[in-house]
ChimeraX commands (.cxc) that place a marker at each C-alpha (Angstrom):
marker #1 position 0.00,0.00,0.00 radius 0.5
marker #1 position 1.16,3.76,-0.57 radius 0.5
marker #1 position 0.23,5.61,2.10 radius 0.5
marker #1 position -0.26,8.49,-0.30 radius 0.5
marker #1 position -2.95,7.07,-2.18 radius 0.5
marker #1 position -6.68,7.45,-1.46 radius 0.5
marker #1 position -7.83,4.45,0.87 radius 0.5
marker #1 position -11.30,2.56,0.09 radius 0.5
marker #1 position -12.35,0.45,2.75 radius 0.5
marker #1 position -15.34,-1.48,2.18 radius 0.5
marker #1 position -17.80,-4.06,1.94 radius 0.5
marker #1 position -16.82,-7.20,-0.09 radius 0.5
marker #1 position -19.84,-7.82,-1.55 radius 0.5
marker #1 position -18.95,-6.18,-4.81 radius 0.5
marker #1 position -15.22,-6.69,-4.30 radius 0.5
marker #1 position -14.68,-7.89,-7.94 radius 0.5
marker #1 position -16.73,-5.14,-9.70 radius 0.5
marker #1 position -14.35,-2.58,-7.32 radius 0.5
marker #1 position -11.17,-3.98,-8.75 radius 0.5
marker #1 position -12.30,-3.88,-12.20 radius 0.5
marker #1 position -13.44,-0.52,-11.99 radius 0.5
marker #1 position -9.95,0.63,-9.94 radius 0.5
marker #1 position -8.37,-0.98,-13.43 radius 0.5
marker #1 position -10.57,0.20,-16.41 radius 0.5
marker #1 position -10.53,3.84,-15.01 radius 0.5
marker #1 position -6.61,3.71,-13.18 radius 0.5
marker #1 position -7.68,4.60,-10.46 radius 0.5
marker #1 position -5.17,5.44,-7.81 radius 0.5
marker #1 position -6.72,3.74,-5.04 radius 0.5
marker #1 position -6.26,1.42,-2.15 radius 0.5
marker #1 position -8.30,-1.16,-1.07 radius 0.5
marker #1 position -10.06,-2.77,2.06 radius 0.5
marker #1 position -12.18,-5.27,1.90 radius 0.5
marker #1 position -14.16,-6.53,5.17 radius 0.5
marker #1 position -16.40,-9.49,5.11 radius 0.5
marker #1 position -19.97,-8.97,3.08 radius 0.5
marker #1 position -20.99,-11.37,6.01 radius 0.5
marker #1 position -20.56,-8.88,8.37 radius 0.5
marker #1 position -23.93,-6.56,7.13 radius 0.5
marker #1 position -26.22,-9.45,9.32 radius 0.5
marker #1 position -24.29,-8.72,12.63 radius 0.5
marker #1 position -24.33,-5.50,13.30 radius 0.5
marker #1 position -21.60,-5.68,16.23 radius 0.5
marker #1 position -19.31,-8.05,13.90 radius 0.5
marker #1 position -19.75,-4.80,11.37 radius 0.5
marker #1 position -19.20,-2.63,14.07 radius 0.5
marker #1 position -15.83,-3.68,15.11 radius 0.5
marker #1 position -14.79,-4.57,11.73 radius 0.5
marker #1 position -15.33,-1.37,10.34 radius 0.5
marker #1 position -14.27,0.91,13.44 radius 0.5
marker #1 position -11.12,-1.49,13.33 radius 0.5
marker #1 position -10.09,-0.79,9.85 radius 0.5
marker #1 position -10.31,3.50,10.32 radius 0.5
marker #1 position -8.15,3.27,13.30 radius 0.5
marker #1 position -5.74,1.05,11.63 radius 0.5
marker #1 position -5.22,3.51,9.16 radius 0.5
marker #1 position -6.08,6.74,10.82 radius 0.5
marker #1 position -4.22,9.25,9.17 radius 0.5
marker #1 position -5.08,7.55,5.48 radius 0.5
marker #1 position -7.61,9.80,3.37 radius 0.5
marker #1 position -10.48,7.25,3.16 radius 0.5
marker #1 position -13.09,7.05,1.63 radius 0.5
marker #1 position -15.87,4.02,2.66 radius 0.5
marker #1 position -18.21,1.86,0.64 radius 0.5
marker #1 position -21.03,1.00,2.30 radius 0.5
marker #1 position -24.58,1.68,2.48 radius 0.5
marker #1 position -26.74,2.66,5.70 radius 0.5
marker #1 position -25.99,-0.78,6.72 radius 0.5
marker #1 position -25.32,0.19,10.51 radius 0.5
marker #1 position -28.04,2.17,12.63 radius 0.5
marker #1 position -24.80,4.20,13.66 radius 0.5
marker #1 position -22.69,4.68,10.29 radius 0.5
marker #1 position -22.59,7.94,9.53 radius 0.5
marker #1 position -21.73,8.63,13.15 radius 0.5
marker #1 position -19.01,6.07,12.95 radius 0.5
marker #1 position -17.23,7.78,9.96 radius 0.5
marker #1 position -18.38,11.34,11.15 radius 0.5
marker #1 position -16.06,10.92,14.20 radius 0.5
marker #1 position -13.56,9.05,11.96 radius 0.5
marker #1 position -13.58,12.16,9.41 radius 0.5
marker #1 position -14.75,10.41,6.91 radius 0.5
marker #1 position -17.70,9.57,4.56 radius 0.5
marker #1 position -19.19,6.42,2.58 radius 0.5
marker #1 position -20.57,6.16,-0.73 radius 0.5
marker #1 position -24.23,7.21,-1.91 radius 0.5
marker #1 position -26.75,4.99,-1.38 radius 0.5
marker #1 position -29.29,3.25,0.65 radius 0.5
marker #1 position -27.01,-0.47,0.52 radius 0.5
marker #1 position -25.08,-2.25,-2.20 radius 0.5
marker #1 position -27.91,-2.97,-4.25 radius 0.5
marker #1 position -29.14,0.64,-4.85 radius 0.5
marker #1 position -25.91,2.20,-5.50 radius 0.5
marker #1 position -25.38,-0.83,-8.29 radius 0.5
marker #1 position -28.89,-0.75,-9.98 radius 0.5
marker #1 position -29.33,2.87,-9.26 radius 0.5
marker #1 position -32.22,4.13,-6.60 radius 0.5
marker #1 position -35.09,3.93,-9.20 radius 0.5
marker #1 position -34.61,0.40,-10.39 radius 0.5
marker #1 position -33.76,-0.66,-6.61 radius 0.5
marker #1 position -37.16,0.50,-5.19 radius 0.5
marker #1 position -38.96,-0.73,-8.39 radius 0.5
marker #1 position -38.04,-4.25,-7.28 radius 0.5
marker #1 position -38.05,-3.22,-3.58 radius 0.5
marker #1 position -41.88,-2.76,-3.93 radius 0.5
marker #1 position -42.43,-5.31,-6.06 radius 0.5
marker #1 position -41.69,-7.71,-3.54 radius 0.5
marker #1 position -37.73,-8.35,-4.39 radius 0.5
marker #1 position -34.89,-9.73,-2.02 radius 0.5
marker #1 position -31.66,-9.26,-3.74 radius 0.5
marker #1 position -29.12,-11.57,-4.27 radius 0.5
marker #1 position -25.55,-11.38,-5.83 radius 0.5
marker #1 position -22.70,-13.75,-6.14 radius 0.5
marker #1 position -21.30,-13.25,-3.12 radius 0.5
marker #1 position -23.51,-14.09,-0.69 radius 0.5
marker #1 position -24.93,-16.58,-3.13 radius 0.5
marker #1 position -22.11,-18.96,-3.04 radius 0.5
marker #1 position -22.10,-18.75,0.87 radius 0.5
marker #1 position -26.07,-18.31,1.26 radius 0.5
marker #1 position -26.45,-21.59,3.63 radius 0.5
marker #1 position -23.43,-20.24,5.90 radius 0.5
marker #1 position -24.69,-16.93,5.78 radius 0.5
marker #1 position -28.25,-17.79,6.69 radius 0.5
marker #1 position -27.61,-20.86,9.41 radius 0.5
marker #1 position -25.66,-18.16,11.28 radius 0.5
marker #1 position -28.10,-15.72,10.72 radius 0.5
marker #1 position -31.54,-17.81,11.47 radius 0.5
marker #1 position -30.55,-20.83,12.18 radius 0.5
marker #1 position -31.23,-24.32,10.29 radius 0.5
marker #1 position -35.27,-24.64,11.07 radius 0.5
marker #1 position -36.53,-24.14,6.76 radius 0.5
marker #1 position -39.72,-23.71,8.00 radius 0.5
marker #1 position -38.99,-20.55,9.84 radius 0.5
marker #1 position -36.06,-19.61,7.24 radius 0.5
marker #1 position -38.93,-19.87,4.68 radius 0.5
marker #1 position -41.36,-17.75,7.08 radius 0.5
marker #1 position -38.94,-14.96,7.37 radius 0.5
marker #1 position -38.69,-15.03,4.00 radius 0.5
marker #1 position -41.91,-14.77,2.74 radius 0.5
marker #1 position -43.46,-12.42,5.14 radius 0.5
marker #1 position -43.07,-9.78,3.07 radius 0.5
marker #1 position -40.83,-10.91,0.16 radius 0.5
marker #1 position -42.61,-12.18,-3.04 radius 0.5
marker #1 position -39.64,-13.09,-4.95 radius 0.5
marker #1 position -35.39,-13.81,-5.38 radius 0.5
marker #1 position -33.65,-11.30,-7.67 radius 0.5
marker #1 position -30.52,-12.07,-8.65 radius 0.5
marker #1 position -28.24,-9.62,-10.27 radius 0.5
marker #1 position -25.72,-10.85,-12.23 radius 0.5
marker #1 position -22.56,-7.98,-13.27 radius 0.5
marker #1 position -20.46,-8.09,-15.84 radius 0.5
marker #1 position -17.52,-9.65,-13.49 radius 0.5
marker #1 position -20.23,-12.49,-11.98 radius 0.5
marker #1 position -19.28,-16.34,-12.18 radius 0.5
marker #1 position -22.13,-18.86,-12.99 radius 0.5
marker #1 position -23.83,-19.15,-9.66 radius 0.5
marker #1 position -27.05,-20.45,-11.09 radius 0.5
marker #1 position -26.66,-23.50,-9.28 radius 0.5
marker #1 position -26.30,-21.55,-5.66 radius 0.5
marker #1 position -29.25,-18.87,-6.98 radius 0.5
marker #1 position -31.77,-22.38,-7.32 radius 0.5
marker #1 position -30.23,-23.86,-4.00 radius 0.5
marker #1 position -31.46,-20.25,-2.50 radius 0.5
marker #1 position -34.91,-20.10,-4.08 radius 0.5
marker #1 position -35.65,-23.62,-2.86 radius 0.5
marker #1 position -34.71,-22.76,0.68 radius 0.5
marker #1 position -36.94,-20.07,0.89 radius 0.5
marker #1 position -39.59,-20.95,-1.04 radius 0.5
marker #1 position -39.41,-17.96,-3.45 radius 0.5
marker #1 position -39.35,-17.87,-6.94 radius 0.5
marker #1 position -36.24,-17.22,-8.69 radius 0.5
marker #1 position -35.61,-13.85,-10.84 radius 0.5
marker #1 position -32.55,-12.79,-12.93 radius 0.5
marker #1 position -31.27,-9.24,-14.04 radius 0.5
marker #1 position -28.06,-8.49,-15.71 radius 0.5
marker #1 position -26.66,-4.94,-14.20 radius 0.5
marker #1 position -24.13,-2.77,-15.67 radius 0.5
marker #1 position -21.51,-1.23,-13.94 radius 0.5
marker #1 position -22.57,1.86,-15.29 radius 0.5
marker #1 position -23.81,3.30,-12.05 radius 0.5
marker #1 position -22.14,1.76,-9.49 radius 0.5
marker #1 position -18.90,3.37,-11.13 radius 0.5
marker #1 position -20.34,6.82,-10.81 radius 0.5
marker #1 position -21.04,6.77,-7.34 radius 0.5
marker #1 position -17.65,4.96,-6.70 radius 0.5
marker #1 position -16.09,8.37,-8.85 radius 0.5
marker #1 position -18.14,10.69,-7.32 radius 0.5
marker #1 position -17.00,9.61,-3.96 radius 0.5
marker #1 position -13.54,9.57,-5.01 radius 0.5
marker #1 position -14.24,13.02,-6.66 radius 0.5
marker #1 position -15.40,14.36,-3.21 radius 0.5
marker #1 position -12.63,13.13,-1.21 radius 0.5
marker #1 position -10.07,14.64,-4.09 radius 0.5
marker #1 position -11.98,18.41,-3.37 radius 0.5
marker #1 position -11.24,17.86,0.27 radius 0.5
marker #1 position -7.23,16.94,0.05 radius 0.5
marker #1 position -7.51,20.49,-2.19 radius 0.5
marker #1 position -9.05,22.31,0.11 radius 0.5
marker #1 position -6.73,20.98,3.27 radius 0.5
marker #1 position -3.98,22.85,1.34 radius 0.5
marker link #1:1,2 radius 0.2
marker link #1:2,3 radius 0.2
marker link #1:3,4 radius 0.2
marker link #1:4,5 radius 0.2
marker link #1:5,6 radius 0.2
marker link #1:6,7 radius 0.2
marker link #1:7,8 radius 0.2
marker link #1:8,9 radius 0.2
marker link #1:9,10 radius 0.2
marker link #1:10,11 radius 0.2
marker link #1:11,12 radius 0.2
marker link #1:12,13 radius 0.2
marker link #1:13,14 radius 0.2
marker link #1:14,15 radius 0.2
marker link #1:15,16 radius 0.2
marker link #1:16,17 radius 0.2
marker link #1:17,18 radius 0.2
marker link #1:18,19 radius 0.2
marker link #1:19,20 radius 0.2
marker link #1:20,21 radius 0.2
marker link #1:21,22 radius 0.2
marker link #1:22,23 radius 0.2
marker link #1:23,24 radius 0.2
marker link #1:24,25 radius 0.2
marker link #1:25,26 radius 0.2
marker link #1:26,27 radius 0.2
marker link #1:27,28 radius 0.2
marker link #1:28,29 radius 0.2
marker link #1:29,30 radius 0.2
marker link #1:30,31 radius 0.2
marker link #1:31,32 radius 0.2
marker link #1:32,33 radius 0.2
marker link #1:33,34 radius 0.2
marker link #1:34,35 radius 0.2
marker link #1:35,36 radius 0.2
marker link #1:36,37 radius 0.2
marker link #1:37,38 radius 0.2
marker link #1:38,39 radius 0.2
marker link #1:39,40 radius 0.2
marker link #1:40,41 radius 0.2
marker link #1:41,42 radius 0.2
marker link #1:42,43 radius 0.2
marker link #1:43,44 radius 0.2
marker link #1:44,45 radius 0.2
marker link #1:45,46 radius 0.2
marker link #1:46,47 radius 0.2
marker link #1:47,48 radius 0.2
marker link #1:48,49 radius 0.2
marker link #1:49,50 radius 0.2
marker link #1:50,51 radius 0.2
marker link #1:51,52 radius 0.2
marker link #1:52,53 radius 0.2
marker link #1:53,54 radius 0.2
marker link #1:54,55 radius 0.2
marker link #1:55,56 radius 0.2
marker link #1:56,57 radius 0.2
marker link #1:57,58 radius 0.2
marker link #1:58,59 radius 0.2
marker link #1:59,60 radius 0.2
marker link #1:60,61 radius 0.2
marker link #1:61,62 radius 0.2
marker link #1:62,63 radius 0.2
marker link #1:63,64 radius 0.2
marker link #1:64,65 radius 0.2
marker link #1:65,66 radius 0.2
marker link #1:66,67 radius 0.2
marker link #1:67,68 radius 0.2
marker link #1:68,69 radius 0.2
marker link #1:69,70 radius 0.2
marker link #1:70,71 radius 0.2
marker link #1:71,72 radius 0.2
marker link #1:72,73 radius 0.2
marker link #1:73,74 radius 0.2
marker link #1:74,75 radius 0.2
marker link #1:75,76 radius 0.2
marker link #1:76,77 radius 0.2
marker link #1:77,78 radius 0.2
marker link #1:78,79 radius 0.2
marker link #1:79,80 radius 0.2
marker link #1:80,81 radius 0.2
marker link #1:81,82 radius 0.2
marker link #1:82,83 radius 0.2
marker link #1:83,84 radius 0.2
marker link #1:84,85 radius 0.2
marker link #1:85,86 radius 0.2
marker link #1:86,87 radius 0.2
marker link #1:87,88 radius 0.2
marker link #1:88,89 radius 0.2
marker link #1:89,90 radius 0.2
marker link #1:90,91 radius 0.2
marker link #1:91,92 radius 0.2
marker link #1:92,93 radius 0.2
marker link #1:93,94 radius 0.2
marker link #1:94,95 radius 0.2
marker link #1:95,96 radius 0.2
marker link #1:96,97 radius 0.2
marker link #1:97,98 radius 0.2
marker link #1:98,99 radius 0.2
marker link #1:99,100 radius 0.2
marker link #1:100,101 radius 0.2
marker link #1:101,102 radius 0.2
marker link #1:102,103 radius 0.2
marker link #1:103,104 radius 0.2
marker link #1:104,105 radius 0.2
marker link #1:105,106 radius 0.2
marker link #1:106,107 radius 0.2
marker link #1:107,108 radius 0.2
marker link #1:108,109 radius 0.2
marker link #1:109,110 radius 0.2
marker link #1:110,111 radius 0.2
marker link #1:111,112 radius 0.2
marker link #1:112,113 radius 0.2
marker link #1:113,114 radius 0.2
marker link #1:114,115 radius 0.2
marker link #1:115,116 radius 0.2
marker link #1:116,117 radius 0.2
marker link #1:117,118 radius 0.2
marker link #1:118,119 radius 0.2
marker link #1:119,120 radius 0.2
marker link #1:120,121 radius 0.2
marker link #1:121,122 radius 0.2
marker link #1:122,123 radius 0.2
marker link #1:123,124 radius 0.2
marker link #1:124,125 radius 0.2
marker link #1:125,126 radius 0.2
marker link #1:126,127 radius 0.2
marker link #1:127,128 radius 0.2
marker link #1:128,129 radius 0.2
marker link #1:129,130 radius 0.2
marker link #1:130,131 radius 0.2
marker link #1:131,132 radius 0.2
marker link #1:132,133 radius 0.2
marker link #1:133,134 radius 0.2
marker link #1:134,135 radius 0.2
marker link #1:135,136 radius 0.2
marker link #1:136,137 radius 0.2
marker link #1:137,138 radius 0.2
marker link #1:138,139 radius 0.2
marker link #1:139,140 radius 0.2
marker link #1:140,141 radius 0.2
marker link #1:141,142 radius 0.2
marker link #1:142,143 radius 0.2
marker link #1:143,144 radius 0.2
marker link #1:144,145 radius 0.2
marker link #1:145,146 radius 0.2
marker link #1:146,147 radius 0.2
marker link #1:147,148 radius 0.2
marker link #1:148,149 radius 0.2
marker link #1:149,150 radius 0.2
marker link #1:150,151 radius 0.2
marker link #1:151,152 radius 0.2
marker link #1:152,153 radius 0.2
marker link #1:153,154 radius 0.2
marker link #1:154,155 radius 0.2
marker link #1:155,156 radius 0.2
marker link #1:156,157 radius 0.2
marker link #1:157,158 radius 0.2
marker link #1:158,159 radius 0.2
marker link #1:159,160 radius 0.2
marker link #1:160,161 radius 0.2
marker link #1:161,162 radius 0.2
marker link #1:162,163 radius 0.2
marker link #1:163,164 radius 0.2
marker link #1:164,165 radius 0.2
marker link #1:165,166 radius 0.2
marker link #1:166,167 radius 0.2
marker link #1:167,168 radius 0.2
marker link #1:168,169 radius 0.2
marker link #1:169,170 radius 0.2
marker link #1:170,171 radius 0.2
marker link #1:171,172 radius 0.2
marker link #1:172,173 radius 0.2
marker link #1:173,174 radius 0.2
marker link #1:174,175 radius 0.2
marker link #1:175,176 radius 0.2
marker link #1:176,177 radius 0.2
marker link #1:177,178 radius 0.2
marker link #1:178,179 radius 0.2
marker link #1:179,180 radius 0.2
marker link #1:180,181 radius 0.2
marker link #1:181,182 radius 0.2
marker link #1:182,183 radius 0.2
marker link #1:183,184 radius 0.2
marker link #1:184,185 radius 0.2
marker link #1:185,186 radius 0.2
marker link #1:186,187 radius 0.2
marker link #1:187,188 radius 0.2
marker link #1:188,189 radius 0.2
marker link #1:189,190 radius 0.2
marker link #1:190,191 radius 0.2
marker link #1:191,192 radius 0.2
marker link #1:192,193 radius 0.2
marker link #1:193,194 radius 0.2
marker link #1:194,195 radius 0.2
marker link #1:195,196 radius 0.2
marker link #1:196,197 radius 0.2
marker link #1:197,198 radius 0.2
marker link #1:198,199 radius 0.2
view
């Protein structure tokens, strides 16, 4: 790492779109990475993410996450620092139109990475009991979106493996990275106007 460069530290969810974006636009960036995991245990999130800004206080950072934390923005407030635009991961890649399209349509979002570790994801999360994994579920959710990027593997398999655990039928959308790298240069943009404006 060169401590001169601008530090991301983020979420992995979307860890392979980030380096492909850091590549295709040469970015000069850093990167942190912190389990996707981490966004169904709040104190796990907690610690990770306070962790990371105090190992490299003194780094200009800038954060990827969504309001995945009751207390984010006061966590990077007092750490000086700010996090990408957007409600979660899934807004700032489909944009906040499409998101609450499918939000209100009934849509829980799935990508790659937490569809190739759904069952350890979810046993830690609610347990092994399917009939009250599929209750959670389908209180309120009418259907399984996933979003595949340009950078996604074939997790069809995982995606069905999903759907039949929760007892919701599966959807597919193809995303660009289109939006996801605006937000991702319009954070970095930000961050750039306030290293100016420091000298």
């Amino acid at each position: 790492m060169n401590e001169n460069r601008l530090l991301l530290i983020g979420c992995g969810i979307l860890q392979k779109e980030t380096e492909w974006l850091i590549k295709k636009n040469n970015w000069d960036l850093d990167t942190v990475f912190l389990d996707s995991a981490f966004h169904v245990n709040f104190e796990k999130l907690s610690n990770a993410l306070t962790g990371a800004l105090a190992k490299y206080n003194g780094r200009d950072i800038i954060v990827f996450y969504g309001a995945c934390h009751p207390l984010m923005d006061k966590t990077l407030e007092n750490a000086k620092t700010f996090r990408t635009m957007g409600q979660n991961c899934i807004d700032m890649l489909l944009g906040n139109k499409l998101f609450m399209d499918e939000l209100v349509k009934g849509a829980y979002f799935l990508i790659e990475d937490w569809a190739i570790r759904w069952d350890q994801i979810i046993t830690i999360t609610f347990g092994t009991n399917k009939e009250i994994i599929r209750d959670i579920f389908q209180g309120d959710r009418k259907y399984l979106l996933c979003i595949r990027t340009p950078c996604s593997g074939d997790f069809a398999a995982e995606a069905e493996a999903a759907s039949n655990m929760i007892g919701l039928p599966l959807k597919w959308r193809d995303a660009t990275l289109d939006h996801f790298e605006s937000t991702l240069q319009a954070a970095i943009n930000r961050k750039t106007r306030e290293i100016k404006c420091r000298k």
